[in-house]
N, C-alpha and C positions, 0 to 999 in steps of 0.2 A: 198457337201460331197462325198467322194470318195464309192460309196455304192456297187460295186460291184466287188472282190478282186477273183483273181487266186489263189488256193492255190497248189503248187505241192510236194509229198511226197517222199522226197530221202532218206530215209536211209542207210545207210551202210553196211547192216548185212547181204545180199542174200546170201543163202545158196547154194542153185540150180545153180545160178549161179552168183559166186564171183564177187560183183564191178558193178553188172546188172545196176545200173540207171546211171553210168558213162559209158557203154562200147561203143566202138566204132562202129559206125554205116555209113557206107561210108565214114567213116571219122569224123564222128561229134559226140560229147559223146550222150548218149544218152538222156539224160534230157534236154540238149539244144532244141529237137526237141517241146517238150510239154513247153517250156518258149518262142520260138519263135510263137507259134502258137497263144499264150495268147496275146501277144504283135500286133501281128496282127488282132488283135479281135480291133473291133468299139466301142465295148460297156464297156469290162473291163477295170478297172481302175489303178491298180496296180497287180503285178505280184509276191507273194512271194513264196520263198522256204522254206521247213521244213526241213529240216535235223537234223542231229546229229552226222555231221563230219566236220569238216575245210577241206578238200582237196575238199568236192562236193562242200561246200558253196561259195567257189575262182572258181569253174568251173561254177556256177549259174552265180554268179556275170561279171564272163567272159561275159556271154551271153545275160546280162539286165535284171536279174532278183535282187531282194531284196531279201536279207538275215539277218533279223535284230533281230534274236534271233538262239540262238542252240537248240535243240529238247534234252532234256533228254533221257540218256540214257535209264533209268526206261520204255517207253513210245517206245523204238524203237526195242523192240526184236521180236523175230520170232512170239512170241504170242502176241504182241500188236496188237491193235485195231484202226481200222479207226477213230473212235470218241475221243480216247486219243487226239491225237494228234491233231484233228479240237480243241478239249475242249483246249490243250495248246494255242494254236493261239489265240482262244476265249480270253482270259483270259489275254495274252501280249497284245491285243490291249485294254483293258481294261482298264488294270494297264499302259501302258508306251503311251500311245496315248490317253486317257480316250475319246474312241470312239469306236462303232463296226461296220461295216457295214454291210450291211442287206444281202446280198449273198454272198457263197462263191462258186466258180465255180470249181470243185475238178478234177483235169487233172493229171491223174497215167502216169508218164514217161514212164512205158511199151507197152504204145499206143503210138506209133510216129507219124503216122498220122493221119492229120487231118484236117481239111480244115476251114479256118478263119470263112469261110460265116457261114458253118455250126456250129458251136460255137456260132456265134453271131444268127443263126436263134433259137437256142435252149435257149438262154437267152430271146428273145424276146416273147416266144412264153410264159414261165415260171413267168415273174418278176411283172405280170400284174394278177395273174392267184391265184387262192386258196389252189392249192396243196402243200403240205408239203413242196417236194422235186422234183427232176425231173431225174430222173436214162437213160440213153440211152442204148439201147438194139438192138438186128437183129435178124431177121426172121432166126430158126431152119431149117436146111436142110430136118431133119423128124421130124415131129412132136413126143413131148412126150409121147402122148398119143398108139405110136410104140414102147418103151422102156419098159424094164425090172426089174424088182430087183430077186435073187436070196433067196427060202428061202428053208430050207430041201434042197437042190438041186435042186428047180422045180423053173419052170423062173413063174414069179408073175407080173403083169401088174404094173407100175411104179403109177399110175396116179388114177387107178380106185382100186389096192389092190388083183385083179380078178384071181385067177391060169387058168380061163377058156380065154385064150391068143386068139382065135378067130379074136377076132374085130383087132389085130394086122395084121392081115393079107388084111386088104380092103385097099382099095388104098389111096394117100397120101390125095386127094379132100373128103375124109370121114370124116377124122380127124378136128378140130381149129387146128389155127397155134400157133404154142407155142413159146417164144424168148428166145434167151439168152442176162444176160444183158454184156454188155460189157464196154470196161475203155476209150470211146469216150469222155464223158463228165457227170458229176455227178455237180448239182447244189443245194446248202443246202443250209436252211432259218441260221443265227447264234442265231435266237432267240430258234430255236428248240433244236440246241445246248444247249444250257444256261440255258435254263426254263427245259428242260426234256430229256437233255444227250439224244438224238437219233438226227440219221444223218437225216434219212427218215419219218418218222411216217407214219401215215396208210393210206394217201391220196395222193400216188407218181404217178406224172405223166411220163409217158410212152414217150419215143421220141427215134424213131426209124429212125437209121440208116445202111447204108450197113454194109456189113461184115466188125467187127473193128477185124487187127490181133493186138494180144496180145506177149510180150515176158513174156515163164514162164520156156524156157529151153534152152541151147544152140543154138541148134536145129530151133528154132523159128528166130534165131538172121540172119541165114543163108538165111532164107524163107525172111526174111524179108529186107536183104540186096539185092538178088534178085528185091524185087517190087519196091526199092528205086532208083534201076537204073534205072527201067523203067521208072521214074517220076523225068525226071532231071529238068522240069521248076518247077516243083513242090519245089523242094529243093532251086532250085534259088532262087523263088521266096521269100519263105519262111526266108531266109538268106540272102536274098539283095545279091546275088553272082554275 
């Protein structure tokens, strides 16, 4: 049985920036990059798309991806939630496949790259393992425990609560390293789904990789078209060019 399924999230509705999981990216939309990278994976097995449009679902399908349901619109607005839409998935393989398979390896088209191996090392390390889930994340340039929140006006240590800001001041080897997670690779059980509507539950494993850039603004698309020149076997390869 096919047990280990790509899922990738296109909706339609970006605000920030209009059309973002289609826009062009050296030329390539940009969802293509995150269905070509699945496809290149050892381990996954099938590749679908979510959406909740015909023009991205014919641009998936362009690029080998499966489109074999539409994403309600209910379930694709600005306030919808990651787990809706895993829960609709869940739910079509149920009822129209009366199957589910047991991972789904969750690949946000706002991360374009990404590197096969690492995909397939992050499945390997997970599908064998006890943890809920498996989030990917990179090492903070400063650590947290040097950030602030603002209350009254007075800056308040982020992490400890403390207005006495001190300990911000010691060098960076003082501090834990703290991560941010990033849209590299997200791996969820579908039974956690199912049984208790959460993506993660409270036993997520950590898999740290380099700095993932993200697109959350035009701006990012620019930065990011940049690094894609730089990495032109990268793309080839990627697309068989």
């Amino acid at each position: 049985m096919k047990e280990i399924v790509a899922l990738i999230p296109a909706r339609s509705g970006s605000k920030g920036v209009p059309n973002k999981n289609i826009r062009s990216l050296c030329g390539i939309p940009l969802i293509a990059f995150s269905i070509a990278v699945a496809k290149k994976s050892e381990l996954i097995d099938r590749v679908i798309v979510s959406t909740d449009s015909e023009e991205y679902a014919a641009i998936a399908r362009k690029y080998g991806a499966e489109v074999p349901f539409i994403r309600p619109a209910e379930i694709s607005g600005d306030n919808s939630t990651d787990v809706q839409w895993i829960e609709h998935a869940v739910n079509w393989f149920e009822k129209s496949e009366s199957f589910l398979p047991k991972f789904f390896v969750h690949l946000r088209p706002t991360t374009p790259i990404r590197e096969p191996k690492v995909i397939d090392d992050a499945i390997r390390s997970f599908i064998d393992s006890d943890y809920t889930a498996l989030r990917s994340c990179h090492k903070m340039s400063e650590s947290s425990y040097k950030t602030f929140e603002i209350e009254d006006n007075k800056l308040k240590l982020l992490c400890s609560g403390d207005f006495d800001i001190e300990s911000a001041n010691l060098n960076r080897q003082s501090h834990p390293d703290t991560f941010n997670a990033n849209g590299y690779i997200d791996i969820v059980r579908s039974d956690m789904v199912k049984n208790y509507g959460l993506m993660h539950g409270s036993k997520v494993q950590a898999f740290v990789t380099e700095i993932s850039h993200e697109i959350d603004e035009i701006s990012d698309i620019e930065l990011l078209e940049y690094v894609i020149q730089g990495k032109t076997e990268y793309v080839k390869s990627l697309f068989d060019l």
